[in-house]
C-alpha positions in Angstrom: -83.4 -52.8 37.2 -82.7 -50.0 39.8 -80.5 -47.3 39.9 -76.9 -48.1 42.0 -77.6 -46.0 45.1 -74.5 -43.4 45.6 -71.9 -43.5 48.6 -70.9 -39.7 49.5 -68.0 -38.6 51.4 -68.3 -35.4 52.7 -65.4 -33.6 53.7 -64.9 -31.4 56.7 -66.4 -30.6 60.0 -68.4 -27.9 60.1 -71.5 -26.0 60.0 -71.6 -25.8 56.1 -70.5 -30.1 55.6 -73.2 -30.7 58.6 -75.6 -29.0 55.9 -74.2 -30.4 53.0 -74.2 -33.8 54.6 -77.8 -33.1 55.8 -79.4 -32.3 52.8 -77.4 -35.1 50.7 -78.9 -37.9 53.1 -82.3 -36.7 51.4 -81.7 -37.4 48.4 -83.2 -41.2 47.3 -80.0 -41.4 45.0 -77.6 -41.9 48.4 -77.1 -45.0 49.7 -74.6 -44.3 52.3 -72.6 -41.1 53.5 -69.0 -40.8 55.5 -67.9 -37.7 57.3 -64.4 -37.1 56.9 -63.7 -35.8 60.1 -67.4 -34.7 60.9 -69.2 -33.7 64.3 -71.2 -34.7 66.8 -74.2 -33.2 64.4 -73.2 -35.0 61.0 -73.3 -38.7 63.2 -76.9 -38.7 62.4 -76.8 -38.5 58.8 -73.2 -39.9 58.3 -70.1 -42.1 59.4 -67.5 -40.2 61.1 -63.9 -40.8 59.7 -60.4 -40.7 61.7 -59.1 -38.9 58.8 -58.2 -35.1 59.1 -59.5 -32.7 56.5 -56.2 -31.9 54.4 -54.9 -35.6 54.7 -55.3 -35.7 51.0 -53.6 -38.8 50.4 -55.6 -40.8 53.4 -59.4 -39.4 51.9 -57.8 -40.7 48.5 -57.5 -43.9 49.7 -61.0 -44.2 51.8 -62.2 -43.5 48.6 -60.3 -46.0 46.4 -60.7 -48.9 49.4 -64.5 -48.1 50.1 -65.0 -47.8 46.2 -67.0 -44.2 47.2 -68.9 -42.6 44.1 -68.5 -38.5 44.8 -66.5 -36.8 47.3 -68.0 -33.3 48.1 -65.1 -30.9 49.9 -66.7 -28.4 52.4 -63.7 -26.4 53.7 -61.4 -23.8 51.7 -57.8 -25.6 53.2 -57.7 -29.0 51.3 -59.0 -27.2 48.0 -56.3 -24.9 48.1 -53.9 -28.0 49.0 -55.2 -29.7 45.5 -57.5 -32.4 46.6 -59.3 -32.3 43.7 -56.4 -32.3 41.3 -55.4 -35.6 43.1 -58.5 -37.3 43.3 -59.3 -36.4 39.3 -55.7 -37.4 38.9 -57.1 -41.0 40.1 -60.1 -41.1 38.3 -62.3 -40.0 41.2 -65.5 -38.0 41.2 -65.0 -34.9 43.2 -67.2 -31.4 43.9 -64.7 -28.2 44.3 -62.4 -25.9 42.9 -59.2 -26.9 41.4 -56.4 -25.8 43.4 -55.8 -23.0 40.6 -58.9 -21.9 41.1 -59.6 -21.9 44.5 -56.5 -19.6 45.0 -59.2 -17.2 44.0 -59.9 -17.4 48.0 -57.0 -18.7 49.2 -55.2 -15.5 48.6 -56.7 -12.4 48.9 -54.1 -10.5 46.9 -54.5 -13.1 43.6 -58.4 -12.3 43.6 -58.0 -8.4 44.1 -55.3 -9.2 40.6 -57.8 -11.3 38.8 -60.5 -8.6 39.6 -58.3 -5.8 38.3 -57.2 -7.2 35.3 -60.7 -8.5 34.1 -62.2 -5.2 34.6 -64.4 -6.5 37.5 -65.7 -3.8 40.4 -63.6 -3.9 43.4 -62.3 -2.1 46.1 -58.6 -0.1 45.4 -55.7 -2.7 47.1 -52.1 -2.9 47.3 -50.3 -6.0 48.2 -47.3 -6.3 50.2 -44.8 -8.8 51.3 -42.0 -6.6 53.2 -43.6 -5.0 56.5 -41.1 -1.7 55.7 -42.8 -1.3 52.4 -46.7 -1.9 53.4 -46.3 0.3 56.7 -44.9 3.7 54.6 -47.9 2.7 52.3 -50.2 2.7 55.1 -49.3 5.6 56.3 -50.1 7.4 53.0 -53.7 6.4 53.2 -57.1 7.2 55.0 -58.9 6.0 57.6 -60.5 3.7 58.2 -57.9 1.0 57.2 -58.5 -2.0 55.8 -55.9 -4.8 56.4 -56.1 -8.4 54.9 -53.9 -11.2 55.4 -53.1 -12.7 52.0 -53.8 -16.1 52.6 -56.3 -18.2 54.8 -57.6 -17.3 58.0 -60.5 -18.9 59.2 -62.7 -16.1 58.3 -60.8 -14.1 61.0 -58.7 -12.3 58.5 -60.1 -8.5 57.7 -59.3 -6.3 60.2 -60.2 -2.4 60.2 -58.7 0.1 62.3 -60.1 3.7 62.8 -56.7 5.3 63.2 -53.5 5.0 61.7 -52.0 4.2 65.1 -54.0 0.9 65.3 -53.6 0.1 61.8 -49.8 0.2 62.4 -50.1 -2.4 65.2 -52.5 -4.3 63.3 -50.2 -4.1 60.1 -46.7 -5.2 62.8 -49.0 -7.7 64.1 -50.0 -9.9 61.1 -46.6 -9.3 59.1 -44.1 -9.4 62.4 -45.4 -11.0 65.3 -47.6 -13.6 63.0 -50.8 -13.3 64.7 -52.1 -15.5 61.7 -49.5 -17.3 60.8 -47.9 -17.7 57.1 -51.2 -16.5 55.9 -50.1 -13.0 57.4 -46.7 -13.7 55.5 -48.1 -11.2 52.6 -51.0 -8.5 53.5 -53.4 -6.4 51.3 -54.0 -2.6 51.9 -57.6 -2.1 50.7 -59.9 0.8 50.1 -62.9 1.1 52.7 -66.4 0.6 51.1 -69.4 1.6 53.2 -72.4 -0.6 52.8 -74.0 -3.9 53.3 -72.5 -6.6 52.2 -73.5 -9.8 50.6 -72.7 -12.8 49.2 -74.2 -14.6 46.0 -73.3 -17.7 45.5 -73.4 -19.8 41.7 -72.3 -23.3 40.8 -70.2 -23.8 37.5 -68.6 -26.1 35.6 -66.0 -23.6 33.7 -68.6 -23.2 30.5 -72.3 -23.3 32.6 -73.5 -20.8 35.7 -76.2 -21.4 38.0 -77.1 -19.2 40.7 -78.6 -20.3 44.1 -79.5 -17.7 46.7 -77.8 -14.7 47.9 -76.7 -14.7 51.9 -75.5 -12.1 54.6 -72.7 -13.6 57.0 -73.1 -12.1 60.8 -69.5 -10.8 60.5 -68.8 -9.5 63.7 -68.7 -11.3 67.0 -70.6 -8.2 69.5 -74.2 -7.0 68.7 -74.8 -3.9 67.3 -72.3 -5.4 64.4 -69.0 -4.6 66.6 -66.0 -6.7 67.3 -63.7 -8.0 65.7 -64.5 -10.3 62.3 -64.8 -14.0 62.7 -65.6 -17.5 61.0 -68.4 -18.5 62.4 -71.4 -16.0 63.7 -73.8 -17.4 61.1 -75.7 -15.9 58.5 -79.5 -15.5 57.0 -81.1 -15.8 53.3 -82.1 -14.4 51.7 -81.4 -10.4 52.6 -83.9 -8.2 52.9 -82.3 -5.7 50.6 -82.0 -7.8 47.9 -84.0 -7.3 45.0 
């Protein structure tokens, strides 16, 4: 007797669920897989879905009607919304963070915390939610500034000024005007690092590690890496520098 082929739903609509989706439609354990909301791209591998990414409550019941064996959450909003404590909740396979966990990048100021108080290396940062408060702080600082928006921004988050002047308007701009919304409702001041920077990547479970590849993200939007940050420039693996 065979093995019961697997239904995925992948959810998202990005570059990174177009990959995930990709890849899992290789895999001879897949039966079937459903996009949830998905791109032009992921129709080749996968059913698109009318069903937004943080509709939590409509993936939950796709996946209860369609009887679908693992859910696999691409995109940081719905983790930090708790998807995955509802659908373990219901007794529903799931891939992602918990939402306690994955506040560990949906706010910027809770990981700079975690970081300090388990001794791990990372940049000097203060948090602030009153704009009086984080602007007399800025001003006690050097350049080049380093401003965060606490919470998530599509990636478009870091900003860093040369001069105090910009990082003022910057600072007024995220906390007063809202450029990003309630993510900019609290900010982090952080030290500047010079360097390259990259990202390495591990799965775990909570007790076991494993490591995949390290990556650099093409962070900002004009050659010669200037502009400002964004989401979705791309990235190559593994780095050159990496050894």
């Amino acid at each position: 007797m065979g093995v019961r082929k697997m239904k995925i739903l992948v959810v998202g609509s990005g570059g990174r669920e177009h990959a995930l989706a990709w890849k899992l439609a290789q895999s001879p354990k897949v039966k079937e897989i459903y996009a949830a909301p998905g791109n032009a791209g992921m129709a080749k591998v996968a059913h698109n879905l009318d069903i937004k990414a943080e509709d939590s409550e409509a993936l939950l019941k796709f996946a209860r009607d369609n009887r679908i064996d693992l859910t696999v959450v691409g995109p940081e909003q719905p983790l930090a919304n708790g998807i995955v404590d509802l659908f373990s909740k219901n007794g529903l396979a799931i891939f992602g963070p918990e939402q306690r966990a994955a506040e560990i990048e949906s706010s910027k100021a809770f990981a700079a915390e975690l970081m300090e108080k388990h001794g791990i290396p990372c940049a000097r940062s203060a948090a602030f939610a009153d704009y009086a408060k984080a602007s007399e702080y800025l001003k006690q600082q050097k350049p080049p500034f380093v401003i965060k928006a606490d919470g998530l921004a599509a990636g478009k988050g870091v900003i860093i000024n040369d001069s105090q002047e910009d990082a003022l308007k910057t600072l007024a701009g995220i906390m007063q005007g809202k450029s990003f919304g309630k993510a900019g409702d609290r900010v982090v001041i952080q030290e500047h690092l010079e360097g390259q920077e990259m990202s390495f990547f591990v799965f775990t479970d909570g007790k076991t590690v494993m490591p995949t590849v390290p990556a650099c993200d093409y962070k900002r939007i004009f050659e010669g890496n200037r502009g400002p940050n964004t989401g979705g420039m791309g990235s190559y693996s593994p780095p050159r520098f990496y050894n």
